[in-house]
C-alpha positions in Angstrom: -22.1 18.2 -24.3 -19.3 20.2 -22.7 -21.5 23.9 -21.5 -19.6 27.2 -20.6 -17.4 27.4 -17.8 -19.0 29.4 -15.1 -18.2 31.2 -12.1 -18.3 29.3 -8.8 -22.1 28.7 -8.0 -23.4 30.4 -4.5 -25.6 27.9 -2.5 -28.8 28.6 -2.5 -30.2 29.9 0.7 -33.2 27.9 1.1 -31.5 24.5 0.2 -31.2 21.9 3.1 -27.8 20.9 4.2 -26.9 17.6 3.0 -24.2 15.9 5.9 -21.4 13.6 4.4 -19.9 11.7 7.7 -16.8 10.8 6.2 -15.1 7.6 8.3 -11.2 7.7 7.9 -8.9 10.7 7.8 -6.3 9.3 5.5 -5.9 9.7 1.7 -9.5 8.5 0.8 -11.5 10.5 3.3 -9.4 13.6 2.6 -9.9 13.2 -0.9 -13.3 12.9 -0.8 -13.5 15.5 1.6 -11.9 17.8 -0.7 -13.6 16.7 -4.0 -17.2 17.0 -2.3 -16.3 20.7 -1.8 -15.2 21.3 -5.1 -18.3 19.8 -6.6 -20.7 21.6 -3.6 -19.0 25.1 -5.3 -19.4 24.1 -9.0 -23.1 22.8 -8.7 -24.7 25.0 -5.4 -25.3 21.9 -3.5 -25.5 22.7 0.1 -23.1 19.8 0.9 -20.9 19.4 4.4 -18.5 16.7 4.1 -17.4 16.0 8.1 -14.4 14.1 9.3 -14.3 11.5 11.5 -10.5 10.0 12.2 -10.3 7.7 15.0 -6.9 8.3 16.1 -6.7 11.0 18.9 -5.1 14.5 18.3 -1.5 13.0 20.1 -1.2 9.8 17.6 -2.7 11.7 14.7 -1.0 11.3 11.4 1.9 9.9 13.4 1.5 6.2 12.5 1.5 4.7 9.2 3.1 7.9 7.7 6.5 6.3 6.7 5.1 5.1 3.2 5.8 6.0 -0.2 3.9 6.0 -3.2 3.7 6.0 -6.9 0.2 7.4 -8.3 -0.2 6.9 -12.0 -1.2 9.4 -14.2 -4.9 8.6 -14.1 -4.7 9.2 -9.8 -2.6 12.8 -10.2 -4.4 14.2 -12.9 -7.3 14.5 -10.2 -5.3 15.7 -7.9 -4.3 18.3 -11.0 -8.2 18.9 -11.4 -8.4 20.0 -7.9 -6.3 22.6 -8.3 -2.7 20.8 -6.6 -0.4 21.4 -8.9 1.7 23.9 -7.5 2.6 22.0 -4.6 2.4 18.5 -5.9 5.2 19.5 -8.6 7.1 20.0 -5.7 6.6 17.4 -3.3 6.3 14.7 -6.3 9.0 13.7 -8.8 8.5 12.0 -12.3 8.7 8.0 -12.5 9.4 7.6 -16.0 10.5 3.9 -15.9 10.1 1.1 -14.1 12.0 -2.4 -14.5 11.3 -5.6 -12.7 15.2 -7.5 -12.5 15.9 -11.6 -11.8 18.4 -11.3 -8.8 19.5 -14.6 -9.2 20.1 -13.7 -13.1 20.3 -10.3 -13.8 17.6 -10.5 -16.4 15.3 -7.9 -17.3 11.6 -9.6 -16.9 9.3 -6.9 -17.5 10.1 -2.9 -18.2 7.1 -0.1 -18.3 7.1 1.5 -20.5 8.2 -1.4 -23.4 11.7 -1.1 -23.8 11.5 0.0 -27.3 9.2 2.9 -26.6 12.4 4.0 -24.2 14.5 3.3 -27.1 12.6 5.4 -29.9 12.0 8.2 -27.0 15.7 8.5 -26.4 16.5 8.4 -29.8 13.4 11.3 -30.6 15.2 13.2 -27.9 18.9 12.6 -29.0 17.8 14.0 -32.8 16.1 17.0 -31.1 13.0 16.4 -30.6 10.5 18.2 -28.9 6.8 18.3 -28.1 6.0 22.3 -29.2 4.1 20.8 -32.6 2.4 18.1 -30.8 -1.5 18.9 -31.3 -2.1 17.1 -27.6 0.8 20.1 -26.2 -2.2 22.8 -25.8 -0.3 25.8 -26.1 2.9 24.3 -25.2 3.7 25.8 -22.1 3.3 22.7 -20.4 4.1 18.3 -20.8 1.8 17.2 -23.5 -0.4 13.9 -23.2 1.9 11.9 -25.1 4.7 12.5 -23.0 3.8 13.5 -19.8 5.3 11.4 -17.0 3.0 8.1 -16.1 3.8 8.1 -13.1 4.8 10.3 -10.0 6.8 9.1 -7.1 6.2 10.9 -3.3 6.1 10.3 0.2 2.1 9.3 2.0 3.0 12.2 4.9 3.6 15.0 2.0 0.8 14.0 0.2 -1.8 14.2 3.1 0.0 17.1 4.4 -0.5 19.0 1.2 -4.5 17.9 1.1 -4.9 19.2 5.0 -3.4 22.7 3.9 -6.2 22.4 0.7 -8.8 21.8 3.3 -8.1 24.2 5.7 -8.5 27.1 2.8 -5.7 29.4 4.7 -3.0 29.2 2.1 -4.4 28.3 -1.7 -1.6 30.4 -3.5 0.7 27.2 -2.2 -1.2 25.3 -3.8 -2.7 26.7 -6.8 -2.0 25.3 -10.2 -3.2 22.8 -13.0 -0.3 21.3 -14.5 2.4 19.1 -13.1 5.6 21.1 -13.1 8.5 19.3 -11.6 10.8 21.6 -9.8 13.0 20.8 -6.4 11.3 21.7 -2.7 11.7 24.4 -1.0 13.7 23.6 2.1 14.7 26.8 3.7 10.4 27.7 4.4 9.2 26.4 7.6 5.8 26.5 9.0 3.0 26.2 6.0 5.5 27.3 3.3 7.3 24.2 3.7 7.1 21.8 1.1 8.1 19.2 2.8 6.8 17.3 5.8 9.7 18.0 8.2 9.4 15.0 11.0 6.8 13.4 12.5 4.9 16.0 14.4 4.2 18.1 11.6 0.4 17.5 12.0 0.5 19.3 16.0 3.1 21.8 14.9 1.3 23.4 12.0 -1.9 23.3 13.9 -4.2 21.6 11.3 -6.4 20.5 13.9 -7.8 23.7 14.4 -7.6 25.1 10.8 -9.4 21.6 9.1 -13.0 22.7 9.8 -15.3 19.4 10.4 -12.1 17.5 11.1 -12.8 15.5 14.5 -9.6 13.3 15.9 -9.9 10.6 18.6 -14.2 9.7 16.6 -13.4 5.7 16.1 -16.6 4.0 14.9 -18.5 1.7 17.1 -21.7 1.2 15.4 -24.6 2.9 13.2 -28.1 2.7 11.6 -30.0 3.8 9.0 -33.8 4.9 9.9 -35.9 2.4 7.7 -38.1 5.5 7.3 -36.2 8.2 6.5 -32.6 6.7 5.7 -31.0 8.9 7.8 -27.7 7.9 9.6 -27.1 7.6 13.2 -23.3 7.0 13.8 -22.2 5.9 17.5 -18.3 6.5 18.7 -16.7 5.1 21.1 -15.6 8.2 22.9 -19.7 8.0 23.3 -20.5 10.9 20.5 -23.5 10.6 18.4 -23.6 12.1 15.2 -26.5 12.1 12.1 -25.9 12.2 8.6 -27.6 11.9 5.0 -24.9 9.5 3.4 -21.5 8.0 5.2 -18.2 7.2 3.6 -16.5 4.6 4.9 -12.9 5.5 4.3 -11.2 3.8 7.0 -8.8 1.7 5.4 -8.0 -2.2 5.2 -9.6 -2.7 9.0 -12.8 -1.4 8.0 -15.2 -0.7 10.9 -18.0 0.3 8.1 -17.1 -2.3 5.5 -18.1 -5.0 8.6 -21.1 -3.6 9.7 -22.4 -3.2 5.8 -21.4 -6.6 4.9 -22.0 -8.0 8.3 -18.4 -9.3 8.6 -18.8 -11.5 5.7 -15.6 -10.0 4.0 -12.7 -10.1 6.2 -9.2 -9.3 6.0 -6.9 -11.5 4.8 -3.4 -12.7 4.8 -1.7 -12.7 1.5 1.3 -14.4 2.2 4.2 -11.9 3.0 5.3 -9.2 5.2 6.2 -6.1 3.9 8.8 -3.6 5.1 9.3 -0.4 3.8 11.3 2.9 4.8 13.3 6.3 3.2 16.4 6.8 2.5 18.0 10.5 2.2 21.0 10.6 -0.2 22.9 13.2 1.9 22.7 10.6 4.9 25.0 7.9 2.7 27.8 10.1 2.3 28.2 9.6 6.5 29.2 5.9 7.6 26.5 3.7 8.1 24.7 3.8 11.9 25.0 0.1 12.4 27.5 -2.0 11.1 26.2 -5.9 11.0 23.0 -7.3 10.5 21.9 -9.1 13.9 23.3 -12.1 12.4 26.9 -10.7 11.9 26.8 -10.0 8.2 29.0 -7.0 7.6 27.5 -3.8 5.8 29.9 -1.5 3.7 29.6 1.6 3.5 28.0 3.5 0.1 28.1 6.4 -1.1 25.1 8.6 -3.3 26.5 7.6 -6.3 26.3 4.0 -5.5 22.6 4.2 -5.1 21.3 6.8 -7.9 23.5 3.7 -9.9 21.0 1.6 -8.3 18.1 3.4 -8.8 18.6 7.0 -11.2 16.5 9.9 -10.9 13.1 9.3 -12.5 13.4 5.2 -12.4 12.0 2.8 -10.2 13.4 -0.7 -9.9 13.2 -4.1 -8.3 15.0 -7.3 -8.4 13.0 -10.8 -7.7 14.9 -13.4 -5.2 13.3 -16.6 -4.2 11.1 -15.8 -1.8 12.4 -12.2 -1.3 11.4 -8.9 -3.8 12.9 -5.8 -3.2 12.3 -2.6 -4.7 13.7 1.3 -5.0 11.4 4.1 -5.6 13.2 7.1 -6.3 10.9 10.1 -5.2 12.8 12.8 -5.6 14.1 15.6 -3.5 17.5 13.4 -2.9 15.6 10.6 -1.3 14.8 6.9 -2.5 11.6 5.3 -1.0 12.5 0.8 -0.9 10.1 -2.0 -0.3 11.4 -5.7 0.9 8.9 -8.1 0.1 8.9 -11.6 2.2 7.1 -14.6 1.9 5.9 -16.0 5.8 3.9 -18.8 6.6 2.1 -17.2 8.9 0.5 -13.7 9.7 3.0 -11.9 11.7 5.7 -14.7 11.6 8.7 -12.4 10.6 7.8 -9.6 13.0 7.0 -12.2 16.2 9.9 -14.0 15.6 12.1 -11.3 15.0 11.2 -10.4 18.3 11.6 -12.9 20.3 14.5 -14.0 19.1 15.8 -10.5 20.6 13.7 -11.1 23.3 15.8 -14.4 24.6 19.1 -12.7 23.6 18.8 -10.0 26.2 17.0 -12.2 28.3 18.7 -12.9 31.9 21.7 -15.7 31.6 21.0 -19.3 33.7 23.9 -19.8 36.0 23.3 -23.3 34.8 25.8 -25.5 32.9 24.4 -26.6 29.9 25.1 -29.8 29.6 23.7 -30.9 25.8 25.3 -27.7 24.3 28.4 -29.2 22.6 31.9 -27.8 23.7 34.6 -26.0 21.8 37.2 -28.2 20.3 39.9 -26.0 21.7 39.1 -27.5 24.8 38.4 -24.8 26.7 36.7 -24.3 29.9 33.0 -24.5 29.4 30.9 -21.2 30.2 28.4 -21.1 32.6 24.8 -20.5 31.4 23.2 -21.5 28.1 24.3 -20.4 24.7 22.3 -17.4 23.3 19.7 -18.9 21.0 20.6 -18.7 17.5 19.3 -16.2 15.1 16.7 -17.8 12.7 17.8 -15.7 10.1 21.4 -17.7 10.0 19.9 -20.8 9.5 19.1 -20.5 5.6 22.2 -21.8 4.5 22.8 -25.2 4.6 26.3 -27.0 3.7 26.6 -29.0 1.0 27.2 -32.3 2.8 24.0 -31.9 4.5 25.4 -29.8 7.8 23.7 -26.8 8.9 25.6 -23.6 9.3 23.9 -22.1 12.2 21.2 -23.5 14.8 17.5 -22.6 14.7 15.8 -20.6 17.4 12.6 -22.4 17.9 10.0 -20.2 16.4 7.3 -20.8 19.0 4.0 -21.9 18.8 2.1 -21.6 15.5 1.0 -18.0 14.8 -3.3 -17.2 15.4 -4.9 -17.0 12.2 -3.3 -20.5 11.1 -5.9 -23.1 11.3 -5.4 -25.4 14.8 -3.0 -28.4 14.4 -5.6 -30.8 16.1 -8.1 -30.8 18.8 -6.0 -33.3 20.7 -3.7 -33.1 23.2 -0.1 -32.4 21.8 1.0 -35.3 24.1 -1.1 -37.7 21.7 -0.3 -36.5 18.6 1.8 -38.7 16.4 3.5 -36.1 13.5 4.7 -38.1 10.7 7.5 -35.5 10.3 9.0 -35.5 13.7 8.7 -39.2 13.5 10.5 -39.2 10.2 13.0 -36.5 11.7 12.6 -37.7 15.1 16.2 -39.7 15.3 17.6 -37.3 11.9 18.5 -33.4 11.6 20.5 -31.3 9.4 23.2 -31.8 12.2 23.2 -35.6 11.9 23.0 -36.1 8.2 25.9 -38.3 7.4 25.6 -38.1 3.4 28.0 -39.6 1.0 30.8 -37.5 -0.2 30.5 -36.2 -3.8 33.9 -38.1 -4.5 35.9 -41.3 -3.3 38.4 -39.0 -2.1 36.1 -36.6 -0.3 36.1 -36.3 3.1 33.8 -34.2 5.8 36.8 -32.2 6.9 37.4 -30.8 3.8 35.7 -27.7 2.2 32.3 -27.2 1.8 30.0 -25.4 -1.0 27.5 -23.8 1.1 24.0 -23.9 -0.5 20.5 -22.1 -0.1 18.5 -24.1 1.8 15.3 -25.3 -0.5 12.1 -24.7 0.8 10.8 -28.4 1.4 13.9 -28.7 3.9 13.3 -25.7 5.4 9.6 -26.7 5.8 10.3 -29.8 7.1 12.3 -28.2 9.7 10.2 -25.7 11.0 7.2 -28.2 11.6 9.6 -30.1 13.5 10.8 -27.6 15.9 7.0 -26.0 16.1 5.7 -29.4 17.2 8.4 -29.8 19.3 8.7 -26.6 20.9 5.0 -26.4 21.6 5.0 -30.0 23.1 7.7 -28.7 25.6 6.7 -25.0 26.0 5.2 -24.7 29.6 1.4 -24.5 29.7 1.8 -21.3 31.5 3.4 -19.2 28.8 1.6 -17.1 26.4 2.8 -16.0 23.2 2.1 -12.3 22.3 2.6 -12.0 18.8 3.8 -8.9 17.5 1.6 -7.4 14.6 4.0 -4.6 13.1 7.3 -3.2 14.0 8.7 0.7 13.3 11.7 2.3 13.8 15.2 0.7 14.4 13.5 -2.6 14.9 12.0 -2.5 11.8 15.1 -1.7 10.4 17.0 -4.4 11.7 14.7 -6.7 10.6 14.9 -5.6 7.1 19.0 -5.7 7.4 18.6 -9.6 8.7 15.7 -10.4 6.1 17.5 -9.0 3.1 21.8 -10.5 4.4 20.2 -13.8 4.0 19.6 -13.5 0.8 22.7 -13.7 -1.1 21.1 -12.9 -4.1 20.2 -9.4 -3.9 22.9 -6.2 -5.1 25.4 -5.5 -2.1 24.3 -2.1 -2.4 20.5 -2.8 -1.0 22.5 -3.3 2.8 23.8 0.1 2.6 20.8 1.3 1.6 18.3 0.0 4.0 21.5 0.6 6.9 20.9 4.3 5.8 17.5 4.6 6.0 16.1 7.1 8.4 14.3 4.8 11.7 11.5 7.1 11.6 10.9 5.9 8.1 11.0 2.1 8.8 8.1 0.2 9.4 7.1 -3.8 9.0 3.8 -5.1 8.6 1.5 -8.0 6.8 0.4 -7.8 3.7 -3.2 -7.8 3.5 -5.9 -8.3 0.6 -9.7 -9.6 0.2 -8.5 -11.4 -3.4 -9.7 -14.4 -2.0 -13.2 -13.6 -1.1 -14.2 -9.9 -2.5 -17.2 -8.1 -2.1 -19.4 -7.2 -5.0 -20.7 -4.0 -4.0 -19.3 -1.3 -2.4 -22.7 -0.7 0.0 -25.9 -1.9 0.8 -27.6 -2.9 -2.0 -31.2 -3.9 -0.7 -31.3 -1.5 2.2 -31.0 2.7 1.5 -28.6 2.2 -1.5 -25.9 4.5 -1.7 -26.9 6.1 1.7 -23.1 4.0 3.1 -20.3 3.8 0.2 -17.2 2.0 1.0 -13.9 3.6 -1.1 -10.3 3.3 -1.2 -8.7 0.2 0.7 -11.8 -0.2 3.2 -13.3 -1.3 -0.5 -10.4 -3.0 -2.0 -7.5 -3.3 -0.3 -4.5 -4.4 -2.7 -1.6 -5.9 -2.1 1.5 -4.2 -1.9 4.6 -5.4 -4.5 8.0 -4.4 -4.6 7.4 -1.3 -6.4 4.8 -0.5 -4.5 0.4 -0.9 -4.2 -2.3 0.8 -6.6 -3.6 1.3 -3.5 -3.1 5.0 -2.9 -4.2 5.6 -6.7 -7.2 4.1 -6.2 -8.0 5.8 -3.1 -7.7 8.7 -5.2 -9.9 7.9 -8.1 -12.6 6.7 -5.9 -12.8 10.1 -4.3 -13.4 11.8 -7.2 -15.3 9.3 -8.8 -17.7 9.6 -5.8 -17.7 13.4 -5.1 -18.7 13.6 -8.9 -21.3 11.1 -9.3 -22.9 13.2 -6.6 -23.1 16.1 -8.5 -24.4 14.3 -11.4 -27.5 12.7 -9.4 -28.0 15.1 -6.5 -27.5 18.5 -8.2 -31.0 19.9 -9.2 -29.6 21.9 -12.5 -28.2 18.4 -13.4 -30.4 17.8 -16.4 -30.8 14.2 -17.5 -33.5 12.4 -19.2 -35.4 9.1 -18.1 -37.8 6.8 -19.4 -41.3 6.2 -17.6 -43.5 3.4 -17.6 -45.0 4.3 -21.1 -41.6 4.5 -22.2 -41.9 8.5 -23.5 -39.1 10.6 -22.3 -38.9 13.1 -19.3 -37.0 16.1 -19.3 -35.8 16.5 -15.4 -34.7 20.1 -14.8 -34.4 22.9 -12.1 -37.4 23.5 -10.3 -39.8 20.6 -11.3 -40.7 18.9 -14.9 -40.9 19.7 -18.2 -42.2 16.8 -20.7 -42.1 16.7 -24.5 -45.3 16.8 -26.4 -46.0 13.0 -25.7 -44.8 12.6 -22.4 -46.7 12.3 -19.1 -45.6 14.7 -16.5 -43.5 13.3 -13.3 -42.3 14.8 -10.1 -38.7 15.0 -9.4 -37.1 11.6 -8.3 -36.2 11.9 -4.6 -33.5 11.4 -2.8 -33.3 7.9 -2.2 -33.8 7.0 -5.7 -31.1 9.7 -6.7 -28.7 8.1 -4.3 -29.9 4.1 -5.5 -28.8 5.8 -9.1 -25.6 7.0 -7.5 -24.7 3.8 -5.7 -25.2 2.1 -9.0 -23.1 4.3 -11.1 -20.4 3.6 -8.5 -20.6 0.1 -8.2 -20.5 -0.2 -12.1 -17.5 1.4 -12.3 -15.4 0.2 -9.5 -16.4 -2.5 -8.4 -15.1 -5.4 -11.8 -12.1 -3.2 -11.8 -10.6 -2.8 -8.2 -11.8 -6.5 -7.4 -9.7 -7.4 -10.8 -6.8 -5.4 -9.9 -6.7 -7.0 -6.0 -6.6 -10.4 -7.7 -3.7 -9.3 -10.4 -1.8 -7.8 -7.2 -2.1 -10.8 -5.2 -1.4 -13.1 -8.1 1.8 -10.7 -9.0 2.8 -10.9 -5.6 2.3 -14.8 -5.6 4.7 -14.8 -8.4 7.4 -13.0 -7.0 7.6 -15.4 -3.5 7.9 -18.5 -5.9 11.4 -20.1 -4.9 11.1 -23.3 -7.1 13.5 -23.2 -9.9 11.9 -24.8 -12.2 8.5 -23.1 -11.5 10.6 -19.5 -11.7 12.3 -20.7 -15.0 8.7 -20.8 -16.9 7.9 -17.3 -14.9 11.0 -15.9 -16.8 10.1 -17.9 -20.0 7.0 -16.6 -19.9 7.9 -12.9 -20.3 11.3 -13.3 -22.5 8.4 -15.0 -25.5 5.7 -13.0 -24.6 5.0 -10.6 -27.5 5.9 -7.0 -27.7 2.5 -6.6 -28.6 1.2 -7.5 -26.1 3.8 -6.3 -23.3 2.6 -2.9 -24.9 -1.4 -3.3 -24.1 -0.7 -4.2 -21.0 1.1 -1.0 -20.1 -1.6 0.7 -22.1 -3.8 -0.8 -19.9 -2.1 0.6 -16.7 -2.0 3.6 -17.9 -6.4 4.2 -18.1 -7.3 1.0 -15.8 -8.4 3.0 -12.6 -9.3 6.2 -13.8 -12.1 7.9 -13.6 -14.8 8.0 -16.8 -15.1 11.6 -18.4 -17.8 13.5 -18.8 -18.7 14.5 -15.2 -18.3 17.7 -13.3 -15.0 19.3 -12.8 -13.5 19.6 -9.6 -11.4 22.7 -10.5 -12.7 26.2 -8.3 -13.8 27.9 -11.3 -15.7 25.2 -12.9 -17.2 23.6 -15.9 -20.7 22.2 -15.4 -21.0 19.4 -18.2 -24.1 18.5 -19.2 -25.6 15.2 -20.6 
């Protein structure tokens, strides 16, 4: 039952300081952070959440910032409850649609929310409409349940800019506010009035190192324990600090230091088939010409203008189009700027970034004064050119002619990329490949098919075509065996794990030209995008092998809880990842679940051993007339309740939602036709019905239960 809202509770002086270390400064540990503090005020619990980022004060919230997100409604109503809304109304923008598009068709495969929902809303709205008389308005000031946005679009560096500022306590009245008001940023503040993140080094600018008490930069994890005896937690740094603690939260995303210790590496990352590349494009930069002309391979980029891409992706829509093997998608997050994701498939961790690289690499690389004497000559009969030809780009070689000739030459990709199982534990010299021997005296080049036609000859023209994927696999084993058989033992391979800036960028331009498939207007818009906003990197999951708690569960339950993506970490889509929702959710979830078991007015019932009922309340125990009396559970058996409670209500659903992602994901890198003609089957027959639960479904499926205690400043202390 719902009691009286109540001023915010004074701790009391005689209670003992409970120490949070919180592992991970990003969107899960501030979240928690700030959650933990708004349940310490609403229930007196002498609670001190402490940071522990691992990234020193120089590189701090630097890297990784270039991302953007879209929370559903269920993730930014708690950010709503914490008493955001001013600033995320300004930082944020509504999503009100999202389509999923065929490139190679133009057909609409799925659309939230149901396309006839859009329908009867616009025609609601067209007659008039409005949401004044709706008994879910409240006093209609303010979006109603029924048609508040579902989602909100933003970018990661406003977002935990604007929880930093909550943290630090200096400037609430920027903050303040329930309700998600969409209005345009403020860009003429500077300083903390900003709305917006203004570059990179907002983070040493503003000076949130200093005003985020218990926030300590440059404290990476290097091991802890829990005290058999006591439970307490003894955290070791590798800068060599030792801290102590009566809980830790390991918040430290997708490389989780805590998550291996807990689970004693028995839950590692893992690949999940694509690279994903993702960056920012501001709408006033397209009306200039583009900064780079070609993609590295020579493909020409025209220039576009802002009404070319709000036609590609309008205010309050997000959209994405599904190539073989290639997804791309266009967030629009408001405050004229459109957040994309390119989606590619690789065999390999790393392949696209590695080889990206070196294919640069040997381009620049110093010229042989050499002749090369197996590089054919120009049928102009020119003089040959000393040195050997630059090595071909293996972005050109996708399209094969028709009459079996390749276009372009590959680049040997190098040796196979680590984490690939080994080839053999032979010597290469030994090995017999049945591919190279079946390609041994054959390549593309060679192919002499038959013409399509008597009359055909190989001069004439040719209908280029995309190369399939068992030629193009064929090939690559072909020149990895062979390029590793020749490579000199001396040289090492240093792979390259991620990529930002214009790198990053011009690997998105090369990945995306090759695909013919996608709108002519996705060039423009990834040649446009700002380089500080670029950044390439795998995709990584555990839907393969997922934990099934999210701590310890025989030793000090709930004294380590694992949230956000050191938990689950889900694979990022086109449109983007759940990820950043559910970083959210957990938080809260967390931060209120220990108010409900740790807070000593927090009355609750239990049943003893002679199954009468206990009445647990403030200051000791008061039994009904046929109970036995019973001392106050202690803290261990509060937090085993806790960790429970947590693992009950996260754990089927984010392990669910990581296999969904992945499986989504799998989807969208299929390039067999026939296998993407019963994808597209599948959702043209599927019934509305259904196609409307399921968006139901996203709109509730990581939220957090009701019932528990707010996390607004003046809050309401439910009771059970």
């Amino acid at each position: 039952m719902m009691g009286e809202a109540t001023s915010p509770t004074s701790r009391t002086s005689d209670a003992p300081e409970l120490r949070i270390l919180i592992i991970g400064g990003g969107v899960a540990g501030l979240s928690a952070a700030l959650a933990i503090k708004r349940v310490a005020n609403a229930t007196g619990l002498n609670l001190r959440p402490i940071i522990f980022e691992a990234d020193p004060k120089p590189k701090a919230y630097k890297q990784n910032m270039a991302q953007h997100w879209i929370l559903w409604k269920w993730a930014y109503d708690l950010l709503l409850e914490m008493g955001l809304g001013n600033r995320l109304s300004r930082i944020a923008t509504p999503v009100r649609e999202t389509r999923t598009v065929d490139a190679d068709t133009g057909e609409l495969l799925v659309s939230y929310p149901p396309i006839e929902d859009i329908a009867a809303a616009a025609a609601a709205a067209a007659a008039g409409g409005n949401n004044a008389q709706d008994p879910e308005s409240g006093d209609g000031k303010g979006p109603s349940a029924a048609t508040a946005s579902p989602m909100i679009g933003l970018r990661k560096a406003d977002l935990v800019r604007m929880l930093l500022l909550a943290l630090s306590g200096i400037r609430d009245d920027l903050l303040d506010g329930t309700q998600f008001l969409p209005q345009s940023a403020d860009t003429t503040a500077t300083g903390f009035e900003a709305d917006l993140a203004s570059d990179n080094a907002w983070f040493e600018t503003e000076g949130y190192a200093e005003l985020v008490p218990d926030l300590h930069l440059g404290y990476e994890l290097n091991s802890c324990m829990i005290s058999g005896s006591t439970g307490k937690i003894t955290a070791k740094f590798q800068n060599g600090e030792v801290e102590y603690g009566d809980m830790m939260i390991g918040a430290d995303g997708t490389h989780s230091k805590v998550r291996d210790l807990i689970g004693s590496r028995r839950f590692p990352i893992q690949h999940a088939g694509a690279a994903v590349l993702h960056g920012i494009t501001r709408l006033q930069d397209a009306s200039n010409p583009p900064p780079v002309t070609s993609s590295v391979d020579g493909t020409p980029i025209t220039g576009v203008r802002p009404e070319d891409l709000l036609r590609l992706c309008p205010d309050g829509h997000a959209v994405s189009f599904q190539g073989r093997g290639i997804s791309f998608g266009v967030n629009n997050i408001g405050n004229g700027m459109l957040g994309w994701n390119l989606v590619i498939a690789q065999p390999t961790p790393h392949f696209h970034t590695t080889s990206f690289v070196d294919e640069q690499a040997q381009k620049h690389a110093p010229v042989s004064e050499e002749v090369d004497l197996e590089s054919p000559q120009p049928d102009s009969g020119a003089s040959s050119i000393k040195g050997k030809e630059p090595a071909s780009s293996y972005f050109q070689l996708e399209h094969v002619a028709s009459d079996g000739h390749a276009e372009g030459k590959v680049g040997s990709p190098g040796p196979s990329r680590s984490g690939s199982p080994a080839p053999s534990n032979g010597s290469l010299d030994t090995i017999v490949d049945p591919v190279s021997t079946l390609m041994s005296n054959t390549s593309l080049n060679d192919i002499d098919s038959a013409p399509s036609s008597p009359g055909a000859s190989r001069s004439g023209t040719r209908r280029n075509r995309i190369e399939t994927a068992f030629e193009r696999q064929l090939r690559m084993q072909r020149e990895s065996i062979i390029a590793a058989k020749t490579a000199p033992e001396s040289l090492e391979t240093t792979e390259t794990t991620h990529l930002s800036g214009p790198q990053a960028r011009d690997l998105a331009l090369a990945l995306a030209a090759r695909n013919g498939t996608l709108p002519p207007t996705v060039l423009g818009l990834i040649a446009h995008s700002d380089p500080d906003q670029v950044h390439a990197m795998d995709i990584l999951d555990m839907a393969d092998q997922f934990p099934e708690t999210y701590t310890s569960p025989k030793f000090h339950p709930g004294r380590v809880i694992l949230i956000g993506d050191a938990a689950h970490p889900v694979a990022t889509n086109a449109t983007g990842s759940l990820g950043g929702s559910l970083a959210i959710s957990d938080a809260a979830l967390l931060a209120k679940l220990i108010g409900k078991h740790l807070a000593s007015h927090h009355s609750r019932s239990i049943i003893v051993p002679d199954h009468t009922s206990v009445n647990i309340a403030a200051g000791g125990t008061t039994t009904t007339s046929n109970a036995t009396a019973r001392s106050l559970p202690d803290l261990e058996e509060r937090l085993r309740n806790l960790s429970q409670g947590f693992d009950a209500a996260r754990v089927p659903v984010c392990n669910r939602i990581m296999t969904d992602a992945r499986a989504e994901g799998g989807w969208g890198r299929v390039e067999n036709n026939w296998v993407r003609s019963l994808w597209r089957l599948s959702w043209r027959y599927n019934p509305r019905a259904w196609v409307r639960a399921t968006y139901a479904q996203m709109l509730e499926r990581g939220g957090v239960e009701k019932g528990l205690i707010s996390l607004n400043k003046t809050a309401t202390v439910l009771q059970q």
